[in-house]
ROFISE-894881 format. One record per residue (C-alpha): x, y, z; residue in one letter. Coordinates in nm, 2 decimals. Example, Ala and Ser with C-alpha at 12.3 -4.5 7.8 and 13.67 -1.06 7.14 Angstrom:
{{1.23; -0.45; 0.78}; 'a'}
{{1.37; -0.11; 0.71}; 's'}
***
This chain:
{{0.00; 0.00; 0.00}; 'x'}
{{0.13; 0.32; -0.06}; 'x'}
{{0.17; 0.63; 0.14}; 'x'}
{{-0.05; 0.91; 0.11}; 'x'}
{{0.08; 1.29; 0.06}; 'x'}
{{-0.08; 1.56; 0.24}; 'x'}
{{-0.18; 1.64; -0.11}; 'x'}
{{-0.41; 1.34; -0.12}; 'x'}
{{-0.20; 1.20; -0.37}; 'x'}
{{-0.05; 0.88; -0.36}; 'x'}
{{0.35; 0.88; -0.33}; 'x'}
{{0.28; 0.61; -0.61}; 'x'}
{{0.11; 0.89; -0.85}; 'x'}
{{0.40; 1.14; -0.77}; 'x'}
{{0.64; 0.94; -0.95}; 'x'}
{{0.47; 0.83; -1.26}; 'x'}
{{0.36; 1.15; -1.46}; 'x'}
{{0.05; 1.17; -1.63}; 'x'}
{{0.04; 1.19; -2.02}; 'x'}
{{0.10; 1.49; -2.12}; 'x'}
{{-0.23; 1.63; -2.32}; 'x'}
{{-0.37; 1.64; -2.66}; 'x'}
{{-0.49; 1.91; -2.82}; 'x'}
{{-0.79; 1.91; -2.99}; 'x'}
{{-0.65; 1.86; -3.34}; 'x'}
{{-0.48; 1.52; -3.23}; 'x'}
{{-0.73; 1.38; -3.08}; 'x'}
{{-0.94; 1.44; -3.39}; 'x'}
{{-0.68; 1.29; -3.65}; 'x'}
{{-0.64; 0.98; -3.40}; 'x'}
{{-1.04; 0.93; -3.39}; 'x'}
{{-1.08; 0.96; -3.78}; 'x'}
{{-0.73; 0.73; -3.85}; 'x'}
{{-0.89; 0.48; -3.59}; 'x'}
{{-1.22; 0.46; -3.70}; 'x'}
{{-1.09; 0.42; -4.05}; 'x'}
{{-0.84; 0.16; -3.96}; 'x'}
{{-1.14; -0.04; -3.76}; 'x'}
{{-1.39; -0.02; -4.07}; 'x'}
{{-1.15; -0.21; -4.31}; 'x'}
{{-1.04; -0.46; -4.05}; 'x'}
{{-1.47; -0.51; -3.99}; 'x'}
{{-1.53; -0.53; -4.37}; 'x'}
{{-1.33; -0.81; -4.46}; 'x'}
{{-1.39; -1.18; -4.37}; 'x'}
{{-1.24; -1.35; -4.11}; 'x'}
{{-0.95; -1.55; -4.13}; 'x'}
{{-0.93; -1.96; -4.12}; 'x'}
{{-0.76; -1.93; -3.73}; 'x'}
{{-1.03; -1.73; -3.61}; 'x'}
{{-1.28; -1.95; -3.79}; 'x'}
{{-1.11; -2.26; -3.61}; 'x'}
{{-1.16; -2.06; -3.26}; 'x'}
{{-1.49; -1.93; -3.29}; 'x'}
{{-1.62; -2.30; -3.40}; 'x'}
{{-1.42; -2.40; -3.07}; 'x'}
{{-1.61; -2.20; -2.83}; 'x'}
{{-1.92; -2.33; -2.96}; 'x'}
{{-1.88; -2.66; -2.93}; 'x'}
{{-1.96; -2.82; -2.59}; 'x'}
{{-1.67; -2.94; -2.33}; 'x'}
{{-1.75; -3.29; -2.22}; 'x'}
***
């Protein structure tokens, strides 16, 4: 368990930084590049492995 500071903050949180922030234009490009990335990935069929594990999980254990 850590200590607390009289900040309320963890000794934990004071060593680890937070991300530094985004502007608003970066966020937007990494929506728009994700969302476009996820769309072809979603439109194309699914390959033979993934077949093989999905017909796995629906078949019964004994």
């Amino acid at each position: 368990m850590s200590k607390t500071r009289s900040d309320g903050s963890s000794t934990a949180d004071a060593a680890r930084p937070g991300p530094p922030p985004l502007n608003a234009g970066i966020r937007r490009h990494l929506g728009i590049s994700l969302r476009s990335l996820y769309a072809e990935i979603l439109s194309e069929p699914p390959s033979a492995r993934i077949e093989a594990v999905l017909a796995r999980l629906g078949t019964p254990k004994r």
